[in-house]
Structure formats: C-alpha cells, structure tokens
TORTI-175439 format. One record per atom (N, C-alpha, C, O): z, y, x. Coordinates in steps of 0.1 Angstrom, whole numbers, plus 5000, padded with zeros to 4 digits. Example, Ala and Ser with C-alpha at 12.3 -4.5 7.8 and 13.67 -1.06 7.14 Angstrom:
507849435132
507849555123
507849675132
508549675142
507149785128
507149895137
507950005129
508050115134
END
This chain:
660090497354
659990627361
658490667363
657590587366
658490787360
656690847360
656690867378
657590887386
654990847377
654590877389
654790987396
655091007408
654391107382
653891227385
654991277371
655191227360
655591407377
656891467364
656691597364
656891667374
656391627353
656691767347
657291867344
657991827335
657491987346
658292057336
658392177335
658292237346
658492247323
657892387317
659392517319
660592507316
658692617327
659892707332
659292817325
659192927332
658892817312
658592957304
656892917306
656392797306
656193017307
654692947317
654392947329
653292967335
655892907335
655692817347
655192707347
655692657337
654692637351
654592487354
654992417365
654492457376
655792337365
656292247375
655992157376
656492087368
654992097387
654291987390
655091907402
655091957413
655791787400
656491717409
655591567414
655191497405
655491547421
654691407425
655991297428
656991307436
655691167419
657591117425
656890947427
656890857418
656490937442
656690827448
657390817460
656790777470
658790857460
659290897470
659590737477
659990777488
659590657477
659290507481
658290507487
658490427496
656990567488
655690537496
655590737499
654490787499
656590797499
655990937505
655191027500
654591127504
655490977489
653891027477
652890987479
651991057473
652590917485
651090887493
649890867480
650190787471
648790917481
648390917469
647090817469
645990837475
647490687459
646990607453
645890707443
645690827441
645190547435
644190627428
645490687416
645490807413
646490577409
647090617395
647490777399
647190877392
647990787410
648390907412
647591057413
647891167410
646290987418
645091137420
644691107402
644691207396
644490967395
644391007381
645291097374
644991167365
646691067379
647391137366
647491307373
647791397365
647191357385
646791487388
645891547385
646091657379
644591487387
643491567380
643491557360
642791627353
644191477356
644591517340
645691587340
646091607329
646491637350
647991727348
646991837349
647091927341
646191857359
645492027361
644892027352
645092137347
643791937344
643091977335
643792037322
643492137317
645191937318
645692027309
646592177310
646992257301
646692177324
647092277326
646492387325
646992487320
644792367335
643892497331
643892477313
644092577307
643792407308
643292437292
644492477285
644292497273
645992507290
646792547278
646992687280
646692737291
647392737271
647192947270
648392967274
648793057281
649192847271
650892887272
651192917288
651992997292
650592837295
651192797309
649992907315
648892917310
650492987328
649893037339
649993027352
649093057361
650692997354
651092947370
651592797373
651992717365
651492787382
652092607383
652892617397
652692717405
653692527398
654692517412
654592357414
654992277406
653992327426
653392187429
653992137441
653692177452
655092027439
655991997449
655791827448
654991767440
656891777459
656991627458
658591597454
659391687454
658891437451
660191437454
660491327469
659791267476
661791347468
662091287483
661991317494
662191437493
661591297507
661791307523
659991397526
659491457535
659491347512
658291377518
657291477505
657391447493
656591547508
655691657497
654391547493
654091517481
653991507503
652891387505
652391337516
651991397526
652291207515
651891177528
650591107531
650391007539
649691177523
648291157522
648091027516
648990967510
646390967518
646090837514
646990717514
647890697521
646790667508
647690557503
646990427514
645890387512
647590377525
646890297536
646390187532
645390127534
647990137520
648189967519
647089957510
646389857510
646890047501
645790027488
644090027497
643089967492
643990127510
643290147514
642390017526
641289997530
643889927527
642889807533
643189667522
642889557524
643589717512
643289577502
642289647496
641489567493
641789767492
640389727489
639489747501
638289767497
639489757510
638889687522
637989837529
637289827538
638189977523
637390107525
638690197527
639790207522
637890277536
638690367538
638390517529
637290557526
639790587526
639790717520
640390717505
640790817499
640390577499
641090567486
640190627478
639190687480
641190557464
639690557455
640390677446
641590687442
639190787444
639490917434
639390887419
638890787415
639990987411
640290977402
638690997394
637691047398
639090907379
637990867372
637191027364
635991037361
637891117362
637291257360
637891387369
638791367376
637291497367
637591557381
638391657380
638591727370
638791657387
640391737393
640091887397
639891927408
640091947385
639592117392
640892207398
640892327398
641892147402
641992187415
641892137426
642292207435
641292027429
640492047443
639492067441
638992107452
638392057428
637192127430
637392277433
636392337438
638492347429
638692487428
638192547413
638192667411
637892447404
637792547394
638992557384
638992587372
639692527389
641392567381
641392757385
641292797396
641292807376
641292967377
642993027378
643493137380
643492917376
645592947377
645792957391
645292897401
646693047390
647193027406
648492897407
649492887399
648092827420
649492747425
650392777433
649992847443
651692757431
651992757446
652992647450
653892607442
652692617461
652892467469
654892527472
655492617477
655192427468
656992377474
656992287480
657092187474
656692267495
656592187498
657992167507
658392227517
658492037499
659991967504
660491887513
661591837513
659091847525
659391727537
657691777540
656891877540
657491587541
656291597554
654991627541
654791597529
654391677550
652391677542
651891647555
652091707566
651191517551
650291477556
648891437555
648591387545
647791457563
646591447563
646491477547
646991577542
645591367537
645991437525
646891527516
646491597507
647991517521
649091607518
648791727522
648991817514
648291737532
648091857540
647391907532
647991987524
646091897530
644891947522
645292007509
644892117506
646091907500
646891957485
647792087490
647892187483
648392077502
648992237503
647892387511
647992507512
647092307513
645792427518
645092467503
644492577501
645192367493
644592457484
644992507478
644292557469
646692527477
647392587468
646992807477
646592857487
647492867466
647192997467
648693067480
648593127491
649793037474
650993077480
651892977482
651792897472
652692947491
653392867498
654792877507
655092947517
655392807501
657292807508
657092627511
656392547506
657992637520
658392487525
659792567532
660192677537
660292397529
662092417531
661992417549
661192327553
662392477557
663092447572
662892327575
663492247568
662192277584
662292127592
661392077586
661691967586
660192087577
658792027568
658391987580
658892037590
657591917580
656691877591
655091887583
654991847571
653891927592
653091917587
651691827596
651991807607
650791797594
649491717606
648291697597
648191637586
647491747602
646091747600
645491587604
645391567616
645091507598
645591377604
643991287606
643891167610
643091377603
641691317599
641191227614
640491137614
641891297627
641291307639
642191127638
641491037641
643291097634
643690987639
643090877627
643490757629
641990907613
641990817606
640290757606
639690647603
639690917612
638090867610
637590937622
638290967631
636090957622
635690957636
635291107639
634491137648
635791177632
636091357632
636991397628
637191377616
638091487638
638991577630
638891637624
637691647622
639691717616
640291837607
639391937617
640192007624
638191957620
637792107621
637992207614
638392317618
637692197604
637292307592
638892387586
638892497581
639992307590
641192387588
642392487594
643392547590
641892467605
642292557614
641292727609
641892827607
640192717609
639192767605
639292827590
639092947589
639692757577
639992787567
641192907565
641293017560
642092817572
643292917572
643393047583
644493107584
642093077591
642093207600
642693197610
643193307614
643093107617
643793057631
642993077643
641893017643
643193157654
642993127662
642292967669
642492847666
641493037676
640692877679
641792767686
641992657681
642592827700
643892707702
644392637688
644392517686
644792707681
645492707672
645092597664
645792497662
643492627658
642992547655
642392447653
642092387643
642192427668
641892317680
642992197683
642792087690
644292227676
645992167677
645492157668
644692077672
644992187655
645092097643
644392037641
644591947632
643192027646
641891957645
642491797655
641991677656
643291837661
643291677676
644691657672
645591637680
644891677652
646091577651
647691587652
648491497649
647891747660
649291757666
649991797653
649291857645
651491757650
652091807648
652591987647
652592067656
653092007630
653292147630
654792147624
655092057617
655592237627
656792207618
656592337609
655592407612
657192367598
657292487588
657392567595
656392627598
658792587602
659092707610
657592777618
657192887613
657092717627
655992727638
654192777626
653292837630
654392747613
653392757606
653992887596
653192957590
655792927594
655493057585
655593137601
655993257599
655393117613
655593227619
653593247625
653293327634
652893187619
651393207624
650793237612
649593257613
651393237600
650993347588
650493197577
650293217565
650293067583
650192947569
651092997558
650593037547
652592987560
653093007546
653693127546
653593227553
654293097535
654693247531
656293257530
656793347536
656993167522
658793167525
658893027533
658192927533
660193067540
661092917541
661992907534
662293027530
662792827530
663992797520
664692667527
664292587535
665692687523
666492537521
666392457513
666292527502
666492327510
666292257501
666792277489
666092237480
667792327487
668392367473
667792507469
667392517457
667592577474
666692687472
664992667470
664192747464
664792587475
663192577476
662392567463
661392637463
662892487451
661792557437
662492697431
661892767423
663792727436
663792867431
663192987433
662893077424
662892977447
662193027456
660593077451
659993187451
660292957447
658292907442
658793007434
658493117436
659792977422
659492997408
660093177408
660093237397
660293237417
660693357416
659493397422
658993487415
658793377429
657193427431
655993407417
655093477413
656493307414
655693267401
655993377390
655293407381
657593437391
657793477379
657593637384
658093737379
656693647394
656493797400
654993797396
654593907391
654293727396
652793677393
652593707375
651593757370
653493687368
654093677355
653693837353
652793877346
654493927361
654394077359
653394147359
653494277358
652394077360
651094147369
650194137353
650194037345
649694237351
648194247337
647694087341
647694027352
647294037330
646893847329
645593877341
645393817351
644793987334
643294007341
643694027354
643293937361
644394127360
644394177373
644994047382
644394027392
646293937376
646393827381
644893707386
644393657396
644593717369
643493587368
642193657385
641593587394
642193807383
640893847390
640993837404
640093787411
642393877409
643093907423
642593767428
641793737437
643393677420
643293537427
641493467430
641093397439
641193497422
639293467422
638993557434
638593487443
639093707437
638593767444
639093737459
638393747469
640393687457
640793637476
640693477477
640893397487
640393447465
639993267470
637993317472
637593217478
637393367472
636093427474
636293457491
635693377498
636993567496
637093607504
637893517517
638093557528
638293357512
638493267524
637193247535
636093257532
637793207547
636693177553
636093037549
636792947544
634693027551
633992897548
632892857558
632092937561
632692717565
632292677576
630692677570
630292617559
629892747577
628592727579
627892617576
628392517582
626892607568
626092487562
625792407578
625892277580
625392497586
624792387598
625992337608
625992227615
627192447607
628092317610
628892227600
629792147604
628592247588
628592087578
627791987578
628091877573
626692027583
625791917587
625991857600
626491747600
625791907610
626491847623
627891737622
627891617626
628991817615
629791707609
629491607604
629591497609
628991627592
628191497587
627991407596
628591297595
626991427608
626491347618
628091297626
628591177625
628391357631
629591337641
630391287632
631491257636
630291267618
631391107609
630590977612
630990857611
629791007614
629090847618
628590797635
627690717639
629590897642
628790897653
630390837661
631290897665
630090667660
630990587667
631090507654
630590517643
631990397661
632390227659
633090307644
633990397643
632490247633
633090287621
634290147614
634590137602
634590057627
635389967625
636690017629
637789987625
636290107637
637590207640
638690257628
639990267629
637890287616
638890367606
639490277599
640390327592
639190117597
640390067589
641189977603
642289917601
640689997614
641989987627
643390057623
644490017620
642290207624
643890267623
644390287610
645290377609
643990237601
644590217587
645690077591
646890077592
644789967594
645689877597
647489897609
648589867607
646989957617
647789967626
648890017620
649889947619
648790127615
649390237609
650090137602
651190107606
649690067592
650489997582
651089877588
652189847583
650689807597
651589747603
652389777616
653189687621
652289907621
653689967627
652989887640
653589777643
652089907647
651689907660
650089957664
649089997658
650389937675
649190027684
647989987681
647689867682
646790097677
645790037669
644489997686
644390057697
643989917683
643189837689
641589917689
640789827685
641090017692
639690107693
638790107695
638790197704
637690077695
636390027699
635990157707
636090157719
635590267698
634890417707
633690407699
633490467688
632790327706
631290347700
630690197702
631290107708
629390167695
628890027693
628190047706
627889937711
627890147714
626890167725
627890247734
628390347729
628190187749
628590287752
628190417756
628890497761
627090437755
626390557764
626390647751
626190767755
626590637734
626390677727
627990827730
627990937725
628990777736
629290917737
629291057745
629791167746
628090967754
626691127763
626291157747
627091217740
625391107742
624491157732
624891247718
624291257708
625891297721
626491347708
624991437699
623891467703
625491457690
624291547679
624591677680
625691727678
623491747683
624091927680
623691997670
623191957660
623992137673
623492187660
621792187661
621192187651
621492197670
619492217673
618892117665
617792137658
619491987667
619391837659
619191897646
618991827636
END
C-alpha cells in the first residue's frame, strides 16, 4: 500500500495522503513523496488543478511525534528537494478535501491550498501554541480573521468545519460521500476559465493575501527561544504517551517579565 495515491480525473489531479493508521501524520517518506507528487505535477501540461485530500478519520494530523522523539528534535525531518507547494511556487491551483481532522501541520497543508470543502464534523487546531514555545500567530492573520478570532487560534482551540465555513475559512461543506465530488466540480469549473486568466487570477489573489510584517517575524523569532526549550519534546512525549505533559516555563523564572519587543 502507497503512502501517498494518485489519481487522474481528465486534468484533475487527485492527491490522497493514505496513512490512515497514524492520521496521515507526516513523516519525512511522506513530505518526500509530496514534494515529488507537486513537482511532477507543476511540470506536466496535461494536469491543471489538483484535489488534495487524506484517507481515513483524519486529512492530517500534522508532524509525525513518534518519528519526532526517536530522532530526538522536534518538527520532523523535511523532504530531501523542495516542495513548491509549500514554497508557493506551484503556479496550479489546489483545492483541499479535507475529510476528518487537520491538525497543526495538517492545518497549514489546508491554509495553503487556494479553495476548500471539508465534509460536516472536520475538526480543525492550530496546534503550534501546544508543541513549541509560540503559537500559530500568523494564521488567524493570514486567513483575515478578526483578532478574537485569531487569538482562538493562535492559544490552540479547537475549530469544527461548520464554525470555520461560517467565518469565511472554507468554501463548501459536504458529506463524506459527496466530498471529492464536490472538490472536483470546482476544479472542473476552474477548467472553464481561459488557461491565462485561471493561471493569472490565482497569482494575483495569492499576492493580495495578508502577510505578517518583517519586524513582527523577527520578534517571533525571538519569542521561539524565549523559554525552557526542553518543553517541546515534553509535549511531543506526552502526547505520544497519552499523559499530562510535565512544563518547565522558563530556565529563569523572572525571564517571563522580560519578554522581547518589537523596539528590541
């Protein structure tokens, strides 16, 4: 059984992720055989669109934990050439089916898709705040949310589909038996459009997303190292052994007066 399964709906592309045993959670084999599925995807003439789902209970369920404390670092190891769709230079438009949970990484693979359906009852979590020592700021922000809004996703809460196509994240809901029909009838509306005015549309509103300020990427920066960095394979551990992770905070306590700002 392939990791990762294919399959051609005219010049659709159907990208399925199938470790439904581990959630999809993505190992390195798995980020390798993605970033060579997009590469051949941007390079073939035949194929224009892709439809990028998981199988099983779950779409993805981010980093792979178990791989992540036998090699002893956190964040898992990326694939050996690069993946231009998360760099963004895949010029195709995607769109995400997503069929259960996305999580933390998961999450992210459905932020960079262009258009988006998830079946009723998906669950989705921004999950950075529970794995390292800064949340998910930048995606509440990405996706044009309201600051509450994106203040709940940055501190980790839970989103269901429902609660996210009604604040403008996705675009359809479906039912599970409907849900790649769904993708692939948007895809096959994408199809109708002049190649250029598709290829250009999609360049011109992936331009027009919002993007977080150099000096609050740098402050970030700071504020990932700002605490006990024994913390993040805690809660890798915990997590993987199914109990309450054990927290340091900071090597100093007074270090959480001192935070870094932007003036820094």
């Amino acid at each position: 059984m392939s990791i990762l399964e294919t399959e051609r709906h005219g010049q659709i592309l159907v990208v399925r992720m199938n470790r439904p045993e581990r959630m999809n959670a993505l190992n390195q084999e798995l980020r390798q055989r993605l970033a060579e599925t997009w590469t051949a995807f941007r390079a073939d003439p035949e194929l224009e669109v892709a439809v990028f789902t998981g199988t099983g209970r779950g779409f993805c369920a981010g980093e792979d934990m178990k791989e992540s404390l036998a090699d002893g670092a956190a964040g898992g190891r990326r694939a050996t050439i690069e993946d231009p769709f998360m760099s963004g230079a895949l010029e195709k438009p995607v769109i995400a089916a997503v069929n259960g949970f996305a999580m933390g990484g998961g999450f992210m693979l459905v932020e960079r898709t262009d258009l988006r359906v998830a079946v009723r009852g998906a669950v989705f979590e921004v999950s950075e705040a529970k794995r390292w020592l800064l949340g998910g700021y930048n995606h509440g922000h990405l996706a044009n949310l309201p600051y509450p809004i994106a203040m709940e996703m940055a501190l980790g809460f839970r989103f269901t589909a429902e609660r996210f196509h009604e604040i403008g994240f996705l675009n359809r809901l479906a039912e599970p038996e409907t849900l790649i029909e769904t993708a692939l009838e948007m895809g096959r509306h994408l199809l109708t459009l002049p190649p250029a005015a598709r290829v250009n549309t999609v360049h011109m509103m992936r331009q027009m997303r919002p993007r977080v300020a150099p000096n609050f990427e740098a402050l970030a920066g700071k504020l990932h190292d700002h605490g006990d960095k024994s913390d993040l394979m805690e809660s890798r551990a915990a997590f993987a052994e199914k109990r309450a992770p054990n927290f340091k905070g900071w090597l100093d306590p007074q270090d959480r007066y001192r935070l870094p700002t932007l003036e820094d």
